[in-house]
N, C-alpha and C positions, 0 to 999 in steps of 0.2 A: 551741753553743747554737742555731742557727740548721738545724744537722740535727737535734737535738732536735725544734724547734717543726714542722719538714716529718712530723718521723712521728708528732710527737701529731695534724697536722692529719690523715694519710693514714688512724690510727687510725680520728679520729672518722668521718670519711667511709667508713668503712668499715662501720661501726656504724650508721649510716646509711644505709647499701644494704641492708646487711644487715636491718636492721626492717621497711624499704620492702617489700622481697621478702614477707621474714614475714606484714607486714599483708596485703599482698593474696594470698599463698597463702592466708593463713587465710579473709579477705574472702569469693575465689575456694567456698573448701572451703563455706562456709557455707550460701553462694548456691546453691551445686550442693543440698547437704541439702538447702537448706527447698525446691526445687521436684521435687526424688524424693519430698518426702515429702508435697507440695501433689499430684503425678501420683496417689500413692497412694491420698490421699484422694481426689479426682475420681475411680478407679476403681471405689474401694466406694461411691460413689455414683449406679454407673456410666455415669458423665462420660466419654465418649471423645474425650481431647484431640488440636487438631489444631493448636493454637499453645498454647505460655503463657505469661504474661508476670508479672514478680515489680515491681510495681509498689515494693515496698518488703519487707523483711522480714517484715512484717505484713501485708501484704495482695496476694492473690494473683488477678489474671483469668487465663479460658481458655477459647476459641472451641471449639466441638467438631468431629468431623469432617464433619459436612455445615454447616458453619457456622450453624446453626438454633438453638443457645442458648451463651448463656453465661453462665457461673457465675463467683463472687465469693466467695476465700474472706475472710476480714478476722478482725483482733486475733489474725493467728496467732502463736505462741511454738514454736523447734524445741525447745525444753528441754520445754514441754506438749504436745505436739504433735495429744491429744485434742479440747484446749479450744480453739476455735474459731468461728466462725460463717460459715456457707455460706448463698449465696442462689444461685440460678439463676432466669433467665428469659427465656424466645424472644428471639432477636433480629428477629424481627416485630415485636414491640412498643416497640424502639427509636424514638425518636420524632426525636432529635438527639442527634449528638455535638458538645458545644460547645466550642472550643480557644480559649483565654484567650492571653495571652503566659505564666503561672506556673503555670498549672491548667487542667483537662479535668470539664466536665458531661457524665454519660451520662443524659441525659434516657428515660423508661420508663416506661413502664404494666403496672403488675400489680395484680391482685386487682381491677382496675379505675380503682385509682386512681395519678396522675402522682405519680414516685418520681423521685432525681434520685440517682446516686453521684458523688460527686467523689473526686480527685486531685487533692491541691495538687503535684505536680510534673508537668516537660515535660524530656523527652529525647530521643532519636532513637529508642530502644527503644520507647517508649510509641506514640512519633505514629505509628513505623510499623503497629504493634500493631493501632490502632484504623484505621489507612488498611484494612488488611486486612478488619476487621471491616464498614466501611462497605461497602467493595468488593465482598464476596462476600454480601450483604444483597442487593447489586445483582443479583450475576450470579445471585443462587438465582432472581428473581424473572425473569430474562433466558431462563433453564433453563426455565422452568416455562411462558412462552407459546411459546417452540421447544422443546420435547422432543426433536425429531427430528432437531435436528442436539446435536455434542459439541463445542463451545469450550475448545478446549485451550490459546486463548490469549488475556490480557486486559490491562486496565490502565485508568484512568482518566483525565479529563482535568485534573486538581488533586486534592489532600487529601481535599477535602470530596467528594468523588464526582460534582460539578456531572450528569459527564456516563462513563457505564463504554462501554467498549469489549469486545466479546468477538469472537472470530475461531474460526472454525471450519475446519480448515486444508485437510478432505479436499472437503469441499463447496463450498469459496471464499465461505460465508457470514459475513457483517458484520453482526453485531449492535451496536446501539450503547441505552441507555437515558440519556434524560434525566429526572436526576432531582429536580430544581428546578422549583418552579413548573407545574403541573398537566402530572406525571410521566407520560409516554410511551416504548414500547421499539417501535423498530422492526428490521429489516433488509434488508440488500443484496446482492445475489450481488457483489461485489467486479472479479471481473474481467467483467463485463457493463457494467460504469462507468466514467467518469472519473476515474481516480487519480493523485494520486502520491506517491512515498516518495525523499525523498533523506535519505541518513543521513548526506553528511558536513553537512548542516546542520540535521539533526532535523529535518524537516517534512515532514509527511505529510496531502495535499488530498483530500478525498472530498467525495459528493454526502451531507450530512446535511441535512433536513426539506427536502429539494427543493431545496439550493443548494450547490454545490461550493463547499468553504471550508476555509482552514485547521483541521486537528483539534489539538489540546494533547495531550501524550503526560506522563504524570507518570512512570512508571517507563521508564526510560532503556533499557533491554534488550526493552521490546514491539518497537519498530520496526526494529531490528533481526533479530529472530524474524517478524518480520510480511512484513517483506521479503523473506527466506530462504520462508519458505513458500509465499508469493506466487510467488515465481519459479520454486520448483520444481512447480508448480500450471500455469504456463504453459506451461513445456518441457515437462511431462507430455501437455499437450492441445491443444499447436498446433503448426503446421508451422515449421521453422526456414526463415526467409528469407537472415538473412544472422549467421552461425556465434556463437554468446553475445550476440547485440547487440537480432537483430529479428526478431521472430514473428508470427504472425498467425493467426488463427482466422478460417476463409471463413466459417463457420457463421454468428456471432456479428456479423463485419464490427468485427473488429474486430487491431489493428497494437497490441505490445507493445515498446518501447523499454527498452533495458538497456545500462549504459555506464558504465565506470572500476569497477565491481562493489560502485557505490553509489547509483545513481538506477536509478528504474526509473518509467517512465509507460505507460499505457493510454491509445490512442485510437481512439474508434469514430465512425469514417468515417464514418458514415452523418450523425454529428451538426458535423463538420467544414465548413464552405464551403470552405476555402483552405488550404494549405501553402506558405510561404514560406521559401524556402534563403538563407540568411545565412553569412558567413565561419567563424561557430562554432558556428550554434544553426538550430535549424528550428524555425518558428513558426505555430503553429496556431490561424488565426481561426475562430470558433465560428460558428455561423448565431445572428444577431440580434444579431454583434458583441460577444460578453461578453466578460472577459477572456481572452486571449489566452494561450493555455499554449506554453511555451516550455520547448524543449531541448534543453541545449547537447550536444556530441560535435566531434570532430575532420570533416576534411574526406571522409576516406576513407567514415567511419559517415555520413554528409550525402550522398555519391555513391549510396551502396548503398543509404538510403531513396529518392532521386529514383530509382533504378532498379526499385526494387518499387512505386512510384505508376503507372511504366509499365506496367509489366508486368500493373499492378492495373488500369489502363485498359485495356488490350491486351484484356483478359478479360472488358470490357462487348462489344467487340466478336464477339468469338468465346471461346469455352471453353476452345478448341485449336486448334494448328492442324498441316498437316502437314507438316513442314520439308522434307518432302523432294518436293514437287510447290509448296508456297506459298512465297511469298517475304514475306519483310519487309524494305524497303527505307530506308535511310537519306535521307531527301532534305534536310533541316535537321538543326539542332541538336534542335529539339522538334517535328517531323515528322518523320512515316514515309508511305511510298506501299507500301501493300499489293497483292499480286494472288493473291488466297483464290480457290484454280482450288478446293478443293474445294467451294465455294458458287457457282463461277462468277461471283463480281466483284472488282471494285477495292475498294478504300479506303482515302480519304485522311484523315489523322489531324494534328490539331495540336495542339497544345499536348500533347501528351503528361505532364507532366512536374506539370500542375496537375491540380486536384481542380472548382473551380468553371468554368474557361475550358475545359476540353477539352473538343473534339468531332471530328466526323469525317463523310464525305460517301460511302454508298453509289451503286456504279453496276455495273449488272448487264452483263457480256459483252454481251448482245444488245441491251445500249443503246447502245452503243460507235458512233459515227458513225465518227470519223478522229481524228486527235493529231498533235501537230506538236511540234516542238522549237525553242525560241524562246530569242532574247539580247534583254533590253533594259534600258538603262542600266546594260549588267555584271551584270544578274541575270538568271542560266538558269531558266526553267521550262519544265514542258508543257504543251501546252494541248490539253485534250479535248473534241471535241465529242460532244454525244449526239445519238440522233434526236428526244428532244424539243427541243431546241432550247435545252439550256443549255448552257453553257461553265465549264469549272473551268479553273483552273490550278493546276498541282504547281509551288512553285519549290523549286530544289533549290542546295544548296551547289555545285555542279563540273557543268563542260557533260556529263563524261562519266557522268555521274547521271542527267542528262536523255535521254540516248541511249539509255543501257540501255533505262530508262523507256519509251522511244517504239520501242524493239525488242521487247519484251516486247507492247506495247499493239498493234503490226501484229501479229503473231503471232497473237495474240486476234480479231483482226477478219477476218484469213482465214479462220477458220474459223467466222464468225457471219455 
């Protein structure tokens, strides 16, 4: 009795997949008809679809391929497939897409006067439908005051299209349109800016209407692609500093930052006061104190930036130099005592390693009085005198720092 009631149940369950199946193949099959035969008609009308979307069995939208109209067909029957009713009309004239929690208004002007189509349903098919349709509303209108560049890549910052994004990937142009409240479209060459993109946490900072700020990313795969373009935009056009990590463009003055093969920031110097080295992160004070951009990296990646600031100072002082008659010398940690024979002076340099403290103290060979090598309080320096009548002192880590220094320095004045 009991293996009886197991096969009548495994029967019924059977019979029950089995229908399941059947309805949605059939479902499936139907849904494929009516929108080969909704394509069709779009063609003989000739509608060139570029989405479409089967709102219901009855009634069918579909953007076309320059997104510039879209057509409606409604009360269609696959069984009549003639009888029907179609409207089409610019999506210029969209005025609002309105999202309910149960239904969507496409608010619209035509012949002149405000028409409104609804849908009493909401699904994922639909909302995206119309995201699209909002979206490329946008970018046509983004196209059409830049012609001259090609945004191959976009996204918005919410549903409603608040605000579209477009990216143009060969040029590094950032277009963005806002289109709420007395609608404006500007752009920005992208790497001439302050950016940033980290993707393991979605955020992505740029300068919009004059103020670096978080942007909203709706579709989840732009900053991603946004990133990847970006970077390979940089390697293309600047010098590698230090190997996948740090770039820089002299043109521009401007140091590109890349790490874990998920952050990536832009900083130009010129708008920097300060650099600050931390245990994990380097931190960047802006001139007039705005908020502080900050970014994190290992110690090694923190070395080999404080290394190119040097080097990036080094280069106020001279362009080049010749390693093999000049010397660069160590005398601190963030001091060097230079002897540039090919300009015929000294130079003492401190703070190397900062942005706003560094500086440095020319003295010409033939200013050269005398130099001494001096201890006091356990700290070695030299000390030089000129013929005008001022006094520096070099203090150096180790006596025999100072030696050299003051061998070098007579050397010099034998011959002046």
């Amino acid at each position: 009795m009991i293996l009886l009631i197991i096969l009548l149940i495994l029967v019924l369950l059977c019979l029950i997949v089995g229908s399941t199946i059947f309805i949605l193949k059939y479902s499936k099959d139907i849904k494929t008809r009516t929108i080969e035969q909704a394509n069709f008609i779009l063609k003989s009308k000739g509608f060139n679809a570029k989405e479409i979307l089967l709102v219901n069995l009855k009634t069918i939208i579909a953007l076309n391929d320059n997104s510039s109209m879209l057509a409606i067909i409604k009360n269609f029957n696959l069984n009549m497939p003639t009888l029907y009713e179609f409207e089409i009309f610019a999506t210029a004239f969209i005025t609002s897409i309105e999202q309910k929690s149960c239904f969507f208004n496409i608010h619209y002007i035509k012949n002149g006067l405000q028409k409104t189509f609804h849908i009493n349903t909401i699904n994922k098919e639909i909302k995206n439908f119309f995201y699209l349709v909002l979206k490329e509303m946008c970018l046509k209108k983004i196209r059409q005051k830049f012609p001259q560049y090609n945004f191959t890549l976009s996204s918005s910052s919410d549903w409603s299209c608040s605000y579209v994004w477009a990216y143009d990937c060969k040029k590094s142009i950032f277009a963005y349109f806002k289109s709420m409240d007395n609608p404006r479209i500007f752009k920005i060459n992208l790497l001439k800016e302050h950016f940033t993109i980290d993707l393991k946490y979605n955020y992505f900072e740029a300068p919009i209407l004059g103020e670096f700020q978080q942007l909203l990313i709706f579709e989840k795969d732009f900053l991603y692609k946004l990133f990847n373009a970006v970077l390979d935009s940089i390697k293309e056009k600047t010098s590698i500093i230090y190997e996948n990590n740090i770039y820089y463009d002299n043109y521009k003055d401007i140091v590109y930052l890349t790490y874990s093969n998920n952050s990536l920031q832009s900083i130009r110097l010129d708008k920097i006061e300060e650099v600050l080295y931390q245990e994990n992160k380097l931190a960047f004070v802006p001139f007039g104190r705005e908020k502080t951009i900050n970014f994190f990296a290992n110690r090694e990646f923190i070395h080999e930036f404080e290394e190119f600031i040097i080097s990036y100072n080094l280069r106020k002082i001279a362009v080049d130099f010749d390693y093999k008659t000049d010397k660069l010398i160590n005398t601190t940690q963030n001091t060097k005592f230079i002897i540039d024979k090919t300009r015929s002076r000294l130079v003492y340099c401190a703070n190397l390693n900062s942005l706003s403290k560094f500086n440095y103290i020319n003295i010409a060979f033939e200013n050269i009085l005398d130099a001494k090598a001096k201890i006091n309080n356990f700290s070695n320096f030299v000390r030089i005198y000129t013929k005008n009548n001022e006094i520096i002192d070099v203090s150096c880590n180790k006596h025999e720092v100072a030696q050299y220094i003051l061998a070098q320095i007579d050397n010099i004045t034998n011959k002046y």
